[in-house]
N, C-alpha and C positions, 0 to 999 in steps of 0.2 A: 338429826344433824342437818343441816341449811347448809345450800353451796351456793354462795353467792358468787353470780358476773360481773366480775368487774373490768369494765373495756380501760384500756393502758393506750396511752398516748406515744408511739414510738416515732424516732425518727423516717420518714421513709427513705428508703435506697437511692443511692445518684439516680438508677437505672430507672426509678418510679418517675421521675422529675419530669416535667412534659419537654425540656429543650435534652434532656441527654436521649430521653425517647426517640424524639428526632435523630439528634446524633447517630444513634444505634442507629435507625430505620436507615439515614444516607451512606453509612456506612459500610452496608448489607445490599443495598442498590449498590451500591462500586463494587464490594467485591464476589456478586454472586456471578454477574457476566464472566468476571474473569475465573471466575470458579468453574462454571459451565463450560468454558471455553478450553482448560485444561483439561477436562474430562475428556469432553469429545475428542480434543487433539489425542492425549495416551491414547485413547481408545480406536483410533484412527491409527495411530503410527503403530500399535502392537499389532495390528492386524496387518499391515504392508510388510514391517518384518516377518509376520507368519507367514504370508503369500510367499515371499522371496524365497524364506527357509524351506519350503517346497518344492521351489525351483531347484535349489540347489540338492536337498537331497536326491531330487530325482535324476540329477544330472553326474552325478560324485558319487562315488562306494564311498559312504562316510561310518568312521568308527564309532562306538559309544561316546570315546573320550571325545571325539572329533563334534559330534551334534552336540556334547556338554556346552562346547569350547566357544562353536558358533553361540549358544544360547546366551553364554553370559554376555560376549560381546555383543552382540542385539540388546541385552538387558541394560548393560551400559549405555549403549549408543538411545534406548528409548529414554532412560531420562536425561540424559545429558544436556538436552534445550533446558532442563530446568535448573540443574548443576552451573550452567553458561549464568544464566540467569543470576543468581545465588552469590556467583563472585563477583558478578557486576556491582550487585549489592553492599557486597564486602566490600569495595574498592577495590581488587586485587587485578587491576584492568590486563596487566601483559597475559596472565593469568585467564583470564574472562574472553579476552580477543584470540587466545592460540584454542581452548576450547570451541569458541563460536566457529571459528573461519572449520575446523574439525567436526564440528555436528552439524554446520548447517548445509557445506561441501559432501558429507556422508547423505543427507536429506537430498542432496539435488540428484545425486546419486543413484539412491533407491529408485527415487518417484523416475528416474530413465529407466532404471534397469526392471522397474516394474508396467512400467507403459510397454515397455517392447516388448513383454514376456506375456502381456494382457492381449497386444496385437497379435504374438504369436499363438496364444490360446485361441483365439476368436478363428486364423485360420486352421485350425488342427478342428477344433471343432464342425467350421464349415465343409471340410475336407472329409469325415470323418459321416457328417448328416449327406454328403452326398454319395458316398459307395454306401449308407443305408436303402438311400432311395433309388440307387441304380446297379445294387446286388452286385457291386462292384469292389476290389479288393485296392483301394487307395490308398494302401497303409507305406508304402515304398514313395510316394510323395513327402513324407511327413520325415523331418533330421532325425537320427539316434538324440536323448535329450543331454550327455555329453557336449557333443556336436553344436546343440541348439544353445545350451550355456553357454559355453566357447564366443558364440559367434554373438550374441547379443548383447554377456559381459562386457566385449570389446569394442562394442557399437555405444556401449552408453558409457562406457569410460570416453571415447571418440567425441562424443555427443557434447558431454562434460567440458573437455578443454576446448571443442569451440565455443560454448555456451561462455566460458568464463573470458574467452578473447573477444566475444561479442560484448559482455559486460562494461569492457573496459575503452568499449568505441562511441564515443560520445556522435548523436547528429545535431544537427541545428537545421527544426524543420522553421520554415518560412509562412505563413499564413498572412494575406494581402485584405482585407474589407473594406474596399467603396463604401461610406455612408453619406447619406447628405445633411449629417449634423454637424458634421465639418466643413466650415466657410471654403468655400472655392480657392480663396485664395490662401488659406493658410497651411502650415506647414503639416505634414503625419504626424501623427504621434504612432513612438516606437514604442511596444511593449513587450519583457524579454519575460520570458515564464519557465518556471523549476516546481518541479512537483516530485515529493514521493523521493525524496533524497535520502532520509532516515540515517541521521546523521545517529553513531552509535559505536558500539565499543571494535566492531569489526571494519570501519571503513576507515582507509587508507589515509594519512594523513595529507598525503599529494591531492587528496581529488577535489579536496571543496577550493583548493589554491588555480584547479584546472579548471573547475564550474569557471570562479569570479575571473579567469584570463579569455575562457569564449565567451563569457555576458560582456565584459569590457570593450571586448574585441567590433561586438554589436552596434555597440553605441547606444544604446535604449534610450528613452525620458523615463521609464519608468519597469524596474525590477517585479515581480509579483511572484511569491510560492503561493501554491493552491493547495497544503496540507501535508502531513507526515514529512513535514523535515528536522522532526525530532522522534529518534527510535531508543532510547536509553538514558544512561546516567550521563548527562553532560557536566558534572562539576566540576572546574578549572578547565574546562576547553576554553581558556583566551584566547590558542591559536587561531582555532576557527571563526572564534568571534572577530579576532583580526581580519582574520582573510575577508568573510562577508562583510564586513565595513569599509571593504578598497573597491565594493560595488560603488559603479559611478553610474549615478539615475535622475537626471536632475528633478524631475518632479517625485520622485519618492520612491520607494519600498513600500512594498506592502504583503502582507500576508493573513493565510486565515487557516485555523486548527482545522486538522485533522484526526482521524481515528487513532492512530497511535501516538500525538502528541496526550490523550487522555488516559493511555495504555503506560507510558514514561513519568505521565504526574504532568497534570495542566501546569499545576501552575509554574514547576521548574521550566515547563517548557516554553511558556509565552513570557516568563522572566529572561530565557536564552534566547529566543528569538528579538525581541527586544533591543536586548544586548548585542544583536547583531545586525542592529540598523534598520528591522523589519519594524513597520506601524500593524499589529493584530488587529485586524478589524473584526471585531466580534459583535454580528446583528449589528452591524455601523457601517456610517457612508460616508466616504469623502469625498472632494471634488476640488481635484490638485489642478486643473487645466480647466477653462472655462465652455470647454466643451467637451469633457468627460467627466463623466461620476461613477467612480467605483463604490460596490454595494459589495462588504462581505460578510458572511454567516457561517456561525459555529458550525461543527461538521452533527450531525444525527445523533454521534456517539452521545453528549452531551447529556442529549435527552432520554437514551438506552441507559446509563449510567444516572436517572433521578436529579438531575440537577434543572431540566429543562431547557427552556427556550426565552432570550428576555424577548426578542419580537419575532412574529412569526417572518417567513418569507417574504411572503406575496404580501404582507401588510406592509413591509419594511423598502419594498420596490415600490408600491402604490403610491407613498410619498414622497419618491423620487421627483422632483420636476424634467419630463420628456422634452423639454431644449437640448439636451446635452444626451453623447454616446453613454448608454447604459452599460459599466459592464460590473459581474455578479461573477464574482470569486467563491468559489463552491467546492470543498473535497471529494464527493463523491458525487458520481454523473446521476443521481436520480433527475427526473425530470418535473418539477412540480409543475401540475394544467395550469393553474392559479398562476403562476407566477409569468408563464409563456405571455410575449408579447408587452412586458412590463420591463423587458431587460434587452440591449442589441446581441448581445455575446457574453456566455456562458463561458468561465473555464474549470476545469476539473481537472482531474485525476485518480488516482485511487487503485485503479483497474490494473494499471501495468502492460498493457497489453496481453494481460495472463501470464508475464511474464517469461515461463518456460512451454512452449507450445506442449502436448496442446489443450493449457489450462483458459485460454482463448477461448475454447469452442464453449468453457464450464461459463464464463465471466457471461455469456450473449443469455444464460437462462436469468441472469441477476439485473443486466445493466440493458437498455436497450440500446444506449451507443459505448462503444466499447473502447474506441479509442478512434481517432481523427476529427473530421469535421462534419459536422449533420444540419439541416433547417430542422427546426421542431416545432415553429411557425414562423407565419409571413416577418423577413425582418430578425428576427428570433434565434439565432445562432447557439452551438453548443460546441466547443472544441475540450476534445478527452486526450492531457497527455501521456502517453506512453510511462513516464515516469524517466525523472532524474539520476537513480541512484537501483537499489537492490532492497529486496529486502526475504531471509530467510537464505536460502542457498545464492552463492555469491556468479552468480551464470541466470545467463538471459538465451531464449533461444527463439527465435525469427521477433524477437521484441528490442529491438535494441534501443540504449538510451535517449533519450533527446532532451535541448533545450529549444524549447520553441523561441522564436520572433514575431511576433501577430503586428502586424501595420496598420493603423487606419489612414485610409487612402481620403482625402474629401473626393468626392462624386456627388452629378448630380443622377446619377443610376449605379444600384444598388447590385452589386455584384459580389463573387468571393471567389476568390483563386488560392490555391494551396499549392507552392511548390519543395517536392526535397532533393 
């Protein structure tokens, strides 16, 4: 008996095809960061609820039924960012927004009630290595842990409603620049800057009507967001697209993506942004005034997500013509060496000022300017705003909101004054 091979012509699979391979492949770049970043997040927040649940057992005669009770609630409250999320999705907004403002206020929460509990461990500890080392009986320092729950619970609820009364206190920082690319005789140019608004299912319908009443108020020539002023499902917000289109700028709008306009879905977001009077400058330059050119670039994320880069930086500044004030609209404060020197003034954002202290002292091991105004060389300016808006627990603590004013002054000495 002969067994013949006989090779058979079959179709191959979408998935063989070299463009759906692709396909797959960018699709797997988008969602493995946000894969990873879910991870770590549970796996971060179950352990901050463990810490706490510590605290409190040690502090409460708590019953079987009672540890149960706590557990599921922590169990709830751990996925609940993702449950927020999920309705968002579903459209089910009143729905999505009574969640949010409940998990993300539980979130501002914790991360108090667990700072103050990590400061109070750190002195018990110290307290604790020093009658080791001096055979001394320091235990009468230290509160019953009752006592120490009591007083810290109360300090970060405390903590809390000022954090959220700070949120909702808008500044307007001032920033002055001498340059001598502006004619002697000619007039400032005023530029009004919002960063990091994170317009989404949880912010107020009042606020972006309060933004566009102190940008008005300014008088600018020209509006700029520097990133994340898109945090979610925007479909049918015309209010807001209302409101940001009674910005008055005469030389223009403009804007440029940030990390979580790629987090919401680029392209809903630069379609909304758009729609709300802003020009996206993405790896593009304009030059609205004959002695300014703005230069602005996709944010990092872009290119962590597999999509790239269409021109780099430093290339994209290098063919700038240096007649005219350089300024480089930028989401996050990194500083490219390449780029210093090729631009008058940097604006950023991103950082929040850490927002809830003291995520501040976390932001200086990532960012080298963290938020204000820095030289990073001669001429070369970088200003990091504080941030617009909220994002995550609805409270700001020694961070409060701002919308800057940045002025270019003509001079023929080159100077920079910030006042608030």
């Amino acid at each position: 008996m002969h067994l013949q091979y006989i090779k058979t012509t079959e179709p191959r699979s979408a998935v063989a095809t070299p463009a759906a391979r692709i396909a797959v492949t960018l699709m797997l770049n988008r969602l493995m960061p946000m894969v990873v970043f879910l991870l770590i997040f549970l796996l971060l927040y179950t352990g901050m609820h463990a810490y706490a649940y510590t605290k409190l057992r040690a502090g409460m005669d708590l019953t079987r039924n009672g540890k149960i009770l706590i557990w599921v609630l922590f169990g709830f409250m751990i996925l609940a960012p993702i449950i927020t999320r999920l309705l968002g999705y579903a459209d089910i907004r009143w729905l999505s927004a009574a969640m949010g403002y409940l998990t993300y206020s539980w979130l501002g929460l914790l991360f108090l009630f667990i700072a103050l509990n990590f400061g109070a461990d750190l002195y018990q500890w110290g307290v604790k290595l020093v009658g080791l080392a001096t055979s001394s009986n320091l235990e009468r320092l230290l509160p019953k842990p009752g006592m120490r729950l009591g007083v810290l619970g109360m300090l970060a609820a405390a903590l809390f409603i000022y954090g959220f009364i700070e949120a909702q206190t808008m500044r307007v920082e001032h920033i002055s620049i001498p340059t001598t690319k502006l004619n002697n005789t000619a007039q400032p140019i005023r530029i009004a800057q919002i960063s990091d608004v994170h317009l989404g299912n949880m912010l107020r319908n009042g606020k972006v009507d309060h933004i566009v009443e102190i940008i008005n108020g300014l008088k600018p020539d020209i509006v700029v967001s520097t990133g994340d002023l898109v945090d979610g499902d925007l479909r049918d917000r015309t209010d807001w697209i209302a409101s940001f289109n009674k910005l008055q700028a005469p030389l223009g709008k403009y804007a440029v993506t940030g990390n979580h306009e790629y987090y919401a879905g680029i392209d809903q977001a630069v379609e909304f942004t758009a729609a709300a009077g802003f020009e996206v400058l993405r790896d593009q330059t304009r030059r609205p005034h004959k002695a300014l050119t703005i230069v602005g670039v996709n944010d990092l994320t872009e290119k962590r997500m597999g999509n790239g880069h269409a021109i780099e930086e430093d290339r994209l500044l290098a063919d700038v013509e240096q007649d005219s004030f350089v300024l480089l609209l930028k989401h996050q404060p990194y500083i490219n060496d390449a780029s210093t020197g090729w631009f008058d003034l940097q604006l950023s954002g991103h950082t929040h000022k850490g927002q809830i202290f003291p995520f501040v002292l976390m932001t200086r091991f990532v960012f080298e300017i963290t938020h204000g105004l820095a030289e990073v060389a001669k001429d070369s300016w970088v200003y990091v705003s504080r941030g617009t808006g909220t994002w995550g627990p609805p409270i700001r603590l020694l961070a409060p909101p701002e919308i800057t004013l940045i002025e270019l002054q003509p001079s023929q000495i080159m100077a920079v004054s910030q006042t608030k």
